[in-house]
C-alpha positions as CSV (number, residue, x, y, z in Angstrom):
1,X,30.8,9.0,29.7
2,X,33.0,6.3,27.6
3,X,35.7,8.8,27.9
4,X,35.2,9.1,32.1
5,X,34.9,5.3,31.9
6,X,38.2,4.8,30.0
7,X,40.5,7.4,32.0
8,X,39.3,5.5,35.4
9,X,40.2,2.0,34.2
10,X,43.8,3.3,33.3
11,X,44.0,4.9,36.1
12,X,43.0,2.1,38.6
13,X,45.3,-0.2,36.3
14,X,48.1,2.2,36.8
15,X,47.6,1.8,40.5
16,X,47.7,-1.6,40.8
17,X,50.7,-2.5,38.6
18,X,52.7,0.0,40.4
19,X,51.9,-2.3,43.6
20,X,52.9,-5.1,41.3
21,X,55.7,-3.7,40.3
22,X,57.0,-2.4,43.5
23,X,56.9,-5.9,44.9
24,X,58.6,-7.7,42.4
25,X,61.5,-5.2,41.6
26,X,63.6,-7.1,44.1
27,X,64.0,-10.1,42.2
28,X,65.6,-8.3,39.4
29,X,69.4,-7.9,39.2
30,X,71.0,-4.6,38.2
31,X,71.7,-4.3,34.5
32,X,69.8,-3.1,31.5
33,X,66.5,-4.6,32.4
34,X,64.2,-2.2,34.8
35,X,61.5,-3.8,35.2
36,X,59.8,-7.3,33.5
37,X,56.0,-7.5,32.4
38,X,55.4,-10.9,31.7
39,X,58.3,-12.4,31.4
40,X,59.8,-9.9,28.7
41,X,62.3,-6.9,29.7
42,X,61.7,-3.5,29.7
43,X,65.4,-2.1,28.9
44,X,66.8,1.0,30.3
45,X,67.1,1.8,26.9
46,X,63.2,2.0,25.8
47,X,62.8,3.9,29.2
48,X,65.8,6.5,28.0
49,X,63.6,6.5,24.8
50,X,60.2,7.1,26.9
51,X,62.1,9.8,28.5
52,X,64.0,11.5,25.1
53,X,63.3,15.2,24.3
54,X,62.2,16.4,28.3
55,X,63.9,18.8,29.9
56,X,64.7,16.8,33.5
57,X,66.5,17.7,36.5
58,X,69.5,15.6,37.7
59,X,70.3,13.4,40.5
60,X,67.4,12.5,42.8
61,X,64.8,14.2,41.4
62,X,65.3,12.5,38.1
63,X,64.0,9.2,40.0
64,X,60.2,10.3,39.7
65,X,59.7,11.6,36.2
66,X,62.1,7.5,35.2
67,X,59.3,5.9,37.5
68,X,55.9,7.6,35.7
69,X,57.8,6.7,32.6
70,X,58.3,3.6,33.7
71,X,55.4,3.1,34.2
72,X,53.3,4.5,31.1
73,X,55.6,1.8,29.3
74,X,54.5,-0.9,31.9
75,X,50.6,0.1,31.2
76,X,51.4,0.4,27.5
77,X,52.8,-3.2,27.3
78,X,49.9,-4.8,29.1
79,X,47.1,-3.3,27.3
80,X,48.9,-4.1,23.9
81,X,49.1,-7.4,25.3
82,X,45.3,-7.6,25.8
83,X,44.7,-6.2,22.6
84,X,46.9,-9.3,21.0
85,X,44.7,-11.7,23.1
86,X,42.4,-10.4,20.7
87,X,43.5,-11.1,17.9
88,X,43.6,-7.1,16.9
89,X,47.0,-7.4,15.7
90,X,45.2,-9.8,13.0
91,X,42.8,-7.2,12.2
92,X,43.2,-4.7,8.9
93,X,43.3,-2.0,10.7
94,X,46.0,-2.6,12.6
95,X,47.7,-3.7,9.7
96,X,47.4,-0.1,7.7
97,X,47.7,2.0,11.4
98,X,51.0,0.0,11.7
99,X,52.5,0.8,8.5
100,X,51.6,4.4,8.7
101,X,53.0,4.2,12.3
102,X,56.3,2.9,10.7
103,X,56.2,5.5,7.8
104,X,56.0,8.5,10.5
105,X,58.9,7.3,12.6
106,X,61.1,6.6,9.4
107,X,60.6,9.8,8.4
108,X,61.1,11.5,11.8
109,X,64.6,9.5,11.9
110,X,65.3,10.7,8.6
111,X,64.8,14.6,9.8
112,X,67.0,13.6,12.8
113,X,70.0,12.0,10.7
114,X,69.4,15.4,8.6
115,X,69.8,17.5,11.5
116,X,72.7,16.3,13.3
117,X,74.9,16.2,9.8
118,X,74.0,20.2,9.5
119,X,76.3,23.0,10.0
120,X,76.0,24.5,13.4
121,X,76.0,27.8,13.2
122,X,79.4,30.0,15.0
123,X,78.5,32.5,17.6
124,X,80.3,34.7,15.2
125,X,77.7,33.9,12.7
126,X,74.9,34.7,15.4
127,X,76.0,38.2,15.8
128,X,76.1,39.2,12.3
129,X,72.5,37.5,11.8
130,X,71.6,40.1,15.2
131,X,73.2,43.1,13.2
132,X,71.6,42.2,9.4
133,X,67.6,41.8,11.0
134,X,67.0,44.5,13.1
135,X,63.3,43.6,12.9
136,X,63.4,40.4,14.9
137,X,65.8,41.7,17.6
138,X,66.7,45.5,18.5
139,X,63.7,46.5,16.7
140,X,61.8,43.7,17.7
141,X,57.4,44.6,17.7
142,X,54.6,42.9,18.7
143,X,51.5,44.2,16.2
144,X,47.9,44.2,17.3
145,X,46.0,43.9,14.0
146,X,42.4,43.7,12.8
147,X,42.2,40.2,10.5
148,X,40.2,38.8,8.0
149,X,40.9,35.1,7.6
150,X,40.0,33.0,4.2
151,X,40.5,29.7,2.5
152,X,42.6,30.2,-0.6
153,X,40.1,30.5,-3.4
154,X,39.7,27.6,-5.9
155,X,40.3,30.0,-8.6
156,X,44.0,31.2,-7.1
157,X,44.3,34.0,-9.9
158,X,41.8,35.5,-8.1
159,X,43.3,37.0,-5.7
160,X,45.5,39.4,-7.9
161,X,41.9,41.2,-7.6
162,X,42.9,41.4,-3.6
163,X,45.5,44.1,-5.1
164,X,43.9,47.7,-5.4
165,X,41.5,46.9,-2.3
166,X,42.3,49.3,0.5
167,X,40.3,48.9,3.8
168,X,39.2,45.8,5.3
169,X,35.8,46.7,4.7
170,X,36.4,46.7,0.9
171,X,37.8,42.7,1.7
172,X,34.8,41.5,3.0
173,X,32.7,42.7,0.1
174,X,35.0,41.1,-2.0
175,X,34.8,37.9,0.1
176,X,30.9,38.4,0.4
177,X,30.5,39.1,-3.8
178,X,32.4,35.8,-4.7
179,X,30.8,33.8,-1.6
180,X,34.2,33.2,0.5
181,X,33.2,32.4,3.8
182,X,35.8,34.4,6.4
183,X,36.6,35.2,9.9
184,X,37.4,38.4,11.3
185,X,38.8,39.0,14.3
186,X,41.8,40.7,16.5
187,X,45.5,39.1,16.4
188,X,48.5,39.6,17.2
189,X,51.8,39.3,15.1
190,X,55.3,38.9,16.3
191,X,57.5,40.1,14.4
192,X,60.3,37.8,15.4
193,X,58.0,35.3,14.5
194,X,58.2,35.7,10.5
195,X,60.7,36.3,7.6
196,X,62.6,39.3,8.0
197,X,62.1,40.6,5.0
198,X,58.0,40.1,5.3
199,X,58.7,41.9,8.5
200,X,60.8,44.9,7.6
201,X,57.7,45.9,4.9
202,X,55.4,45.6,7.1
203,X,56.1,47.4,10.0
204,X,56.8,49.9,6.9
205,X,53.5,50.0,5.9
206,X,51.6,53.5,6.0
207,X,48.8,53.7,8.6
208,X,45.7,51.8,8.0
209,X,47.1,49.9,4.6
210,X,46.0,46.6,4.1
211,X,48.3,43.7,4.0
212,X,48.0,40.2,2.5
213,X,49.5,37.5,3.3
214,X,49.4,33.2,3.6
215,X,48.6,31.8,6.7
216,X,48.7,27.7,6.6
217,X,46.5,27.0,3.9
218,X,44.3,30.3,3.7
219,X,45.0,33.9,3.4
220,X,44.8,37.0,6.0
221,X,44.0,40.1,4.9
222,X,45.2,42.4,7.9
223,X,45.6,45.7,8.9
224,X,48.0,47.3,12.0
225,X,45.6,48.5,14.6
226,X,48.7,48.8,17.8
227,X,52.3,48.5,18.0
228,X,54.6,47.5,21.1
229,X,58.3,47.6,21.0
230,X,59.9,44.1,22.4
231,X,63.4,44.5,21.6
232,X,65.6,41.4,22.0
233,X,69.1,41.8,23.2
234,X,72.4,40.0,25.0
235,X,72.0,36.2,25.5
236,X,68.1,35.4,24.3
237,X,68.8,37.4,21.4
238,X,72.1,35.3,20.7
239,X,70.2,32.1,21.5
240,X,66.9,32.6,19.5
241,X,69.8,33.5,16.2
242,X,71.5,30.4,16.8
243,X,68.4,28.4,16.7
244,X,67.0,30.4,13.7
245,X,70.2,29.5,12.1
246,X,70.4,26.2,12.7
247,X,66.8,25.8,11.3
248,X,67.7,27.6,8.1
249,X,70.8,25.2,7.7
250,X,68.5,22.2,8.7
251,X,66.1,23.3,5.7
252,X,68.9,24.0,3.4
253,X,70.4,20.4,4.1
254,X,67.3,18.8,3.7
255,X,66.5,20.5,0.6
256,X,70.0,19.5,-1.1
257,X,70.2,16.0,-0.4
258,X,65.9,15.2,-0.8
259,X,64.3,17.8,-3.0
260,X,65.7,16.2,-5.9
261,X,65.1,12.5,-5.3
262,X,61.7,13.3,-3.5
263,X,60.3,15.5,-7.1
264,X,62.4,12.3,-9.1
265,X,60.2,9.8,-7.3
266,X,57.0,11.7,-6.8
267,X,57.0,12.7,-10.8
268,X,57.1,8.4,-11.0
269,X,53.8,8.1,-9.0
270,X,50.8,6.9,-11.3
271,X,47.4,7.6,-10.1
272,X,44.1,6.2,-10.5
273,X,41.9,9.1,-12.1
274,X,40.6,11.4,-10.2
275,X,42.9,11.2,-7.4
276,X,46.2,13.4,-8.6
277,X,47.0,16.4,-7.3
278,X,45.7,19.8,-9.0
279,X,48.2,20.4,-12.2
280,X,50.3,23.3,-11.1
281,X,50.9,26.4,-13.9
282,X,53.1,25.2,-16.5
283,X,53.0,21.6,-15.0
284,X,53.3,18.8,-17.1
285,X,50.0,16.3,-16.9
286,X,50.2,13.4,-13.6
287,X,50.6,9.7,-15.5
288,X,47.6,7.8,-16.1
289,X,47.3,5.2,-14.1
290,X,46.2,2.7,-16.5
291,X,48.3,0.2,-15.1
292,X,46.9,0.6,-11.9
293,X,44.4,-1.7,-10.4
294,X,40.6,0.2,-8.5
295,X,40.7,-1.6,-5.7
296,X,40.8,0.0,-2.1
């Protein structure tokens, strides 16, 4: 009901500031400034910014999508308005929402400024990535498979014990004997859609073998139940390498100029006990924080 409640007040305020705005548009010269809530300008910049990363047609038909984005600014600008009135810019939480808010955006600028120094990658380049993975392109498959997923265990030496099982069935007892709680359930897996050399053994696999493998944060134990060949070819195929290239030489950038700073700084950290990360094999011990205060 709160939700209902919420989505008709925007909605009626979107309503009547467009009348608003529609009437006082006039009185605005043509520049930078779009539109003015209150006395301050919104820019043709911020509504270039609204507007950055959607695919929009040209000419006239460009006008609609700049006037709904106008417009969510317009809405956006009032109610933060209201919210000041308030006082909820004073407030603690706005405080810590705002710095995260900040963090997030740094970092996504940082990516960017990462991403347009890369290499782009040559059409010649393309091709001979086409030719080298038969597996995402010519050979291309989509695999139906039978899937067990599973948080990775506490205990991560435990899954070497995953090794010798051979059906699915055999999985679940195993998941069942050291109280893993696990979904099963059809899937599908692209094989486009992962590394090509995870690819190339698994579509190598012998009939009915099990295979293992991470899946954001747990594991999947699956087995090939269907195959369909999609092959890739001519223009999509050189368009999906170029992209996969460019993500590989995105990564590889980032990697060179962060990973070494990032480990430098991050080995520098000192935490309060009990809230370091798990030691990793071989890891030295996190600092004590001794030196750090318990408040929150």
């Amino acid at each position: 009901m709160r939700k209902t409640f919420s989505f008709m007040l925007l909605a009626s305020a979107a309503i009547g500031l467009a009348a608003c705005g529609n009437s006082g548009s006039d009185s605005i010269p043509e520049g930078q400034t779009v539109a003015r809530v209150d006395s301050k300008d919104v820019t043709i910049h911020e509504l270039n910014a609204e507007l950055s990363g959607a695919q929009l047609p040209s000419g006239a038909a460009r006008k609609p999508y700049e006037q709904a984005a106008l417009q969510r600014i317009i809405d956006r600008r009032i109610l933060a308005d209201l919210a000041r009135e308030r006082k909820l810019d004073d407030s603690p939480e706005f405080v810590l929402m705002k710095q995260r808010a900040e963090e997030q955006v740094l970092v996504e600028l940082l990516q960017k400024s990462i991403a347009t120094a890369a290499k782009k990658p040559s059409l010649q380049e393309a091709k001979t990535f086409i030719t080298a993975n038969p597996t995402l392109f010519a050979n291309r498959k989509v695999l139906t498979v039978d899937q067990i997923l599973f948080p990775v265990p506490k205990d991560t030496k435990k899954l070497q014990e995953l090794a010798p099982l051979k059906t699915l069935t055999d999985v679940e007892k195993w998941l069942i004997d050291n109280d893993i709680q696990y979904r099963r359930q059809p899937t599908q897996l692209d094989t486009l859609q992962v590394p090509p050399e995870m690819a190339t053994k698994i579509v190598g696999l012998p009939a009915g073998e099990v295979f293992v493998v991470p899946a954001n944060g747990a594991v999947s134990a699956n087995v090939i139940t269907d195959s369909k060949a999609q092959p890739v070819s001519g223009d999509e195929a050189t368009n999906v390498a170029m992209r996969m290239l460019g993500n590989k030489a995105i990564q590889a950038a980032a990697t060179k100029e962060l990973e070494a700073e990032v480990k430098k700084r991050r080995d520098a950290v000192t935490y309060q006990a009990g809230f370091a990360p798990p030691k990793a094999p071989g890891a030295p011990a996190a600092k004590p924080a001794a030196s750090v205060p318990a408040k929150l």
